[in-house]
N, C-alpha and C positions, 0 to 999 in steps of 0.2 A: 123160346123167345125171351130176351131177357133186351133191356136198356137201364140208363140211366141218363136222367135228365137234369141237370146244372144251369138254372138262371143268376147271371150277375147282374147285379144294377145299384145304388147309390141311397143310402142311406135317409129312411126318412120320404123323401119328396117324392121318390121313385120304388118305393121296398113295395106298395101295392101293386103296381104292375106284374112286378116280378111275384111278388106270390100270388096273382091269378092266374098266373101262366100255368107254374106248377099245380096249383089246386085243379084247373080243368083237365089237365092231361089225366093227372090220376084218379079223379074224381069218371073220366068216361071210362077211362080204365075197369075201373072198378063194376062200374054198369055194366062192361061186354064179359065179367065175369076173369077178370085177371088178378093178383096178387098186383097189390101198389101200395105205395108212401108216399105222403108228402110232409116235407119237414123244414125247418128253420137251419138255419146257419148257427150251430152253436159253438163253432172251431173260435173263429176272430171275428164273430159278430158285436162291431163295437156300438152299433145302432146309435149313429151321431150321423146330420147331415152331411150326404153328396159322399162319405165314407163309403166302401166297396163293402156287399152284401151278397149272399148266395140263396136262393131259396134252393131244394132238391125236389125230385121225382124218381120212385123207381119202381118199375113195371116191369112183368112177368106172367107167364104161364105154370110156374112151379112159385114154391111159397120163397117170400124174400130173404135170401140168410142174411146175417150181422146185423139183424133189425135195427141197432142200437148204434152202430160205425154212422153218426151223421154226415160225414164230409161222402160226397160221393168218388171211390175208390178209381173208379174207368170210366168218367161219362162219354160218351155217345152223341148226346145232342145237349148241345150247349145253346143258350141265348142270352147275347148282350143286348140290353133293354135302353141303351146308348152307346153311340158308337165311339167314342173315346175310349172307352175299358178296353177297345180291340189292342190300345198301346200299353194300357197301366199292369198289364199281370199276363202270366203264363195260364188262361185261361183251358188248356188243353193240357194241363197238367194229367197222369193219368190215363189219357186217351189214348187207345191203343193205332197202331200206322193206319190207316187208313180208314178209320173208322163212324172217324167224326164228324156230324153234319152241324155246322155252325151259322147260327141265324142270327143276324146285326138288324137294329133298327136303325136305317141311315138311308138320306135321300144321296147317296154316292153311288156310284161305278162300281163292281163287283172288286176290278180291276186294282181301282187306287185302293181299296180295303186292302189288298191283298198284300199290297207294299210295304205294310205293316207290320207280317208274319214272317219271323226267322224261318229258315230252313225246317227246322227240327220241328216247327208247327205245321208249316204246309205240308210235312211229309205223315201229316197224321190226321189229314183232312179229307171226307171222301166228297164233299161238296160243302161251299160259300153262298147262303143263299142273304139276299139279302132285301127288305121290305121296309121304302116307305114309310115306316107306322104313322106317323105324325098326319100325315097327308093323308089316309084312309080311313083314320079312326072320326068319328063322330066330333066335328068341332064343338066344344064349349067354352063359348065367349069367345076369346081369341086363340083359342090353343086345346090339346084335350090334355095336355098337363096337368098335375097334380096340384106341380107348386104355383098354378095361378088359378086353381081352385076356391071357393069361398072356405075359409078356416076352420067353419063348421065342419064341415065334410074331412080336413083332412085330419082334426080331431077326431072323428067313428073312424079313420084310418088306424090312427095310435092306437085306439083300444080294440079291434081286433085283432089282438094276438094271436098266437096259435093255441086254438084249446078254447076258443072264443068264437062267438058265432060272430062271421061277418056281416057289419055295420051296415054296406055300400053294398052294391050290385056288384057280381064277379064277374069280371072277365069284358068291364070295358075301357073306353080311352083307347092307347095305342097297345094296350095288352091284348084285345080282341084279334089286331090285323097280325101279329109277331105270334098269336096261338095257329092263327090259318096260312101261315106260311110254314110253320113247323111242321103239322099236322100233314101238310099236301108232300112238302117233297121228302118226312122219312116212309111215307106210306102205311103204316101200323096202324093205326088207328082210323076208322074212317072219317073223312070230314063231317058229315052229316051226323053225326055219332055224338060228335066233339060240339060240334054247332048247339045240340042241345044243351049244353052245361056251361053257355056261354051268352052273357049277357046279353051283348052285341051282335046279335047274329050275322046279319048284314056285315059290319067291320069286319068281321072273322072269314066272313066268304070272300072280301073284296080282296083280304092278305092272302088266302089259300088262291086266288085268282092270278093277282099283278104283284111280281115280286121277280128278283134275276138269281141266279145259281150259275154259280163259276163251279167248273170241277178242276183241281189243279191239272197242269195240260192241254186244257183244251178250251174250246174257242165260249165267251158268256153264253147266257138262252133266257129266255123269257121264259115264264112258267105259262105255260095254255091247258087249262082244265077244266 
């Protein structure tokens, strides 16, 4: 068993999201006794707002080779942490035909996402799943956004770096619901598993619960778990 896990998302407003995606996935990982990484974007991480950003994940049952190749080579499962990146980049770079389970956070149709995807992408997709986050995640104030955060907070955002103990709570906002919709449809890790190393428990159950998956071919589905 081997994967690789690729979150895009947006420089700044949105970079915590995406790295408590990857932190939780590797971090249960690690608990159920796997070989994992989690690592930063050091290819074209220009770490300037709403700029496009990668965190990584990679998990295993044998030890991880090229420990040191930060870009992830083939991922597997990918997650856009906003649904615009589905147009700004060849996120599926690397993924092998049929491989790849691609999770959007968008209150949209499996359907009109897909509209999005050249040929040479859909034909390297084994499922489109797609969750809500916004809507499931735990409101605060008017939004569980980042950037309508009090300032305080998204300054302990800046200074958790990597290599730096995190400031904030892992794994909530709309990061919780976009971990439980991962987690439910590649099947690898168990939810309840994942749930522990996750802030949000609840958010994270409601994403692994109500979210849609288009497989290319064939007719949308609701997730019932």
């Amino acid at each position: 068993m081997y994967h690789e896990l690729t979150v895009w998302s947006r420089g700044i407003i949105m970079d915590k999201e995406a790295r408590d995606v990857s932190s939780c996935v590797a971090a249960t990982a690690r608990s159920l006794g796997y070989h994992a990484e989690n690592v930063s974007d050091y290819v074209d991480d220009p770490d300037r707002t709403n700029c496009l950003v990668r965190r990584y994940a990679r998990l295993g049952d044998e030890p991880i080779q090229d420990r040191f190749v930060y870009e992830n080579p083939h991922p597997d499962w990918v997650v856009l942490v906003e649904e615009t990146i589905i147009k700004a980049v060849d996120f599926l770079r690397g993924t092998r035909p049929g491989t790849g389970v691609l999770v959007v956070n968008s209150a949209r149709d499996p359907e009109y996402l897909m509209r999005f995807l050249p040929d040479h992408m859909v034909g390297k997709l084994a499922k489109l799943v797609v969750v809500d986050a916004v809507r499931l995640a735990e409101q605060r104030a008017r939004s569980p956004w980042m950037f309508v955060r009090d300032l305080s907070e998204l300054a302990f955002d800046r200074m958790s770096t990597e290599g730096a103990v995190e400031r904030l709570a892992i794994g909530m906002g709309i990061a919780a619901p976009l971990i439980g919709a991962l987690v439910s449809e590649t099947g690898v890790l168990p939810v309840d598993a994942v749930a522990g190393h996750v802030a949000d428990r609840d958010a994270m159950l409601r994403g692994a619960e109500d979210h849609r998956v288009l497989v290319p071919g064939t007719a949308p589905r609701s997730a019932a778990v």
